[in-house]
Kinemage of the C-alpha trace (Angstrom):
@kinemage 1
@onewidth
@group {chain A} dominant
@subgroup {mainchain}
@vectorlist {calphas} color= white
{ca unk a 1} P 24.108 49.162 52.753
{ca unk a 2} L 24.258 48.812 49.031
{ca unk a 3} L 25.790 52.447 48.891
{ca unk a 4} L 28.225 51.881 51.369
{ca unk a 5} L 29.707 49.196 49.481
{ca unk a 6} L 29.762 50.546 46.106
{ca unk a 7} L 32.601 52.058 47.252
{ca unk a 8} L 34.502 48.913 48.229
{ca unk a 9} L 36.588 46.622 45.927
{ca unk a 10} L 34.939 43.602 44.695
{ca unk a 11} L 37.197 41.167 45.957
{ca unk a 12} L 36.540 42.918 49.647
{ca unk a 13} L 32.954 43.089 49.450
{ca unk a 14} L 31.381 39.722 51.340
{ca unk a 15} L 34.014 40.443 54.325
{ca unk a 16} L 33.440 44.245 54.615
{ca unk a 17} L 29.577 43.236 54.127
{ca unk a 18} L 29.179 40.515 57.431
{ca unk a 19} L 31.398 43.651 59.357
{ca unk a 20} L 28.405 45.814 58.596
{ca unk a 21} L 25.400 43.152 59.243
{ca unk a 22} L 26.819 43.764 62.683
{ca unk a 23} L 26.374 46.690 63.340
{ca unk a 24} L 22.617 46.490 62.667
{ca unk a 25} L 21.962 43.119 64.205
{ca unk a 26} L 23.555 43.846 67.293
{ca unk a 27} L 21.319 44.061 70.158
{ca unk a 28} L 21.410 47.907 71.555
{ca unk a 29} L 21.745 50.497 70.324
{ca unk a 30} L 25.063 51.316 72.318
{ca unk a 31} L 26.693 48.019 71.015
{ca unk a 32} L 26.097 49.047 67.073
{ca unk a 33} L 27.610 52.219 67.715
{ca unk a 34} L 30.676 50.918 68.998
{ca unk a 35} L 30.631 48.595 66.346
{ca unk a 36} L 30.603 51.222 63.906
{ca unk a 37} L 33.296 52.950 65.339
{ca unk a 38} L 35.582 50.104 66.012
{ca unk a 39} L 34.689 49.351 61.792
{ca unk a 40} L 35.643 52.919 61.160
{ca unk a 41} L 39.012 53.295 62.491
{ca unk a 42} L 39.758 50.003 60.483
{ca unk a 43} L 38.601 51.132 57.442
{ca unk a 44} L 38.733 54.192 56.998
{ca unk a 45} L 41.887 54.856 55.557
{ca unk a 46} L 41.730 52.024 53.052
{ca unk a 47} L 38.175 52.823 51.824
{ca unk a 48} L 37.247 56.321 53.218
{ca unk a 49} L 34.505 57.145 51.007
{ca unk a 50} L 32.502 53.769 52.112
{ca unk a 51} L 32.994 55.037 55.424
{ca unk a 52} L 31.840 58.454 54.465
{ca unk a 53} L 28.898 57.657 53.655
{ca unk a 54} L 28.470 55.136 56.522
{ca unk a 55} L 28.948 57.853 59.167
{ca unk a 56} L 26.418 60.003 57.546
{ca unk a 57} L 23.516 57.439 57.562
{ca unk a 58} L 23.996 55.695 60.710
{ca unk a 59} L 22.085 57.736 62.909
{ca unk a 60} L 19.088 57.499 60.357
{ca unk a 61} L 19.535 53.582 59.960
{ca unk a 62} L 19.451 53.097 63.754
{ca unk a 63} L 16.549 54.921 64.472
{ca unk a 64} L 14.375 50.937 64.562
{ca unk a 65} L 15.903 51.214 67.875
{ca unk a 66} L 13.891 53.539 69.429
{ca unk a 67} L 11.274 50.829 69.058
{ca unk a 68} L 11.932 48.318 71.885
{ca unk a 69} L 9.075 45.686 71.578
{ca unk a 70} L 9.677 45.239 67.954
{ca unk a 71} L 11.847 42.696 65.782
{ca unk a 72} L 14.980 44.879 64.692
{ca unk a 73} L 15.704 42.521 61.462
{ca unk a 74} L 11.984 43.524 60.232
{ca unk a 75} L 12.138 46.742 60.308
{ca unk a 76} L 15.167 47.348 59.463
{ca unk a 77} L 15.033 45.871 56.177
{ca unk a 78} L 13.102 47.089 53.037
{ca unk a 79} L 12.662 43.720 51.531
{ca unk a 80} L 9.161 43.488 51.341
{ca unk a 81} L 9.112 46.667 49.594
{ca unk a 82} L 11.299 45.885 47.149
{ca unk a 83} L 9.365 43.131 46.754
{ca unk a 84} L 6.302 44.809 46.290
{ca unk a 85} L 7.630 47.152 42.959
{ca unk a 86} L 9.201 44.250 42.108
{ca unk a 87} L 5.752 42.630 41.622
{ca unk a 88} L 4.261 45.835 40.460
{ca unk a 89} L 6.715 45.978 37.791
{ca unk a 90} L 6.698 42.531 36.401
{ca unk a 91} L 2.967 42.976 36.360
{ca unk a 92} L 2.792 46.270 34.235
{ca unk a 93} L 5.676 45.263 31.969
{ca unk a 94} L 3.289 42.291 30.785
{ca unk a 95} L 0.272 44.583 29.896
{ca unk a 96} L 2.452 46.792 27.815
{ca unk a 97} L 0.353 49.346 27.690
{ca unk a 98} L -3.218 50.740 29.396
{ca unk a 99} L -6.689 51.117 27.798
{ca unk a 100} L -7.607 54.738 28.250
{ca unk a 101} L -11.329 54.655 28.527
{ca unk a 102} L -12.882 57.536 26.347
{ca unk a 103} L -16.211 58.661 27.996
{ca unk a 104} L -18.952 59.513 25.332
{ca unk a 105} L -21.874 62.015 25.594
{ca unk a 106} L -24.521 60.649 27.500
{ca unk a 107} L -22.505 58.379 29.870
């Protein structure tokens, strides 16, 4: 989503945004394509390369779909990743730098 709308004007971005949580919270599969198209045709002569690149990663963002007995809004999302190097690098900027352990003869 984020490179979808770095190619929409600031002042547009929270309305064009909640238009494109739609698409992937809706419940089938069917309805979030429609969704995208009907967001399409609006859009895409005011901001063509956000639409661009929307039409080239929808079929790979709705693949959570496939999966009927999960939660959509889980898998779709990659917030506990980002989460997780978050973490990882608030951790290693602390340390600053690793020991290297040297092993000796005889160890």
């Amino acid at each position: 989503m984020r490179n979808i709308l770095a190619h929409v004007p600031h002042k547009e971005k929270d309305a064009f945004a909640q238009q494109l949580k739609t698409i992937w919270l809706a419940p089938t599969r069917e309805q979030a394509c429609s969704q995208a198209e009907a967001l399409c045709r609006l859009y895409e002569r005011r901001f063509p390369k956000a639409i661009r690149r929307l039409e080239d990663g929808l079929e790979d963002s709705l693949a959570f779909y496939a999966f009927p007995q999960l939660d959509a809004r889980k898998i779709s999302s990659t917030n506990l990743l980002e989460r997780l190097n978050r973490e990882i690098r608030r951790r290693t900027s602390a340390v600053g730098s690793f020991p290297i352990r040297i092993r000796t003869p005889g160890w």
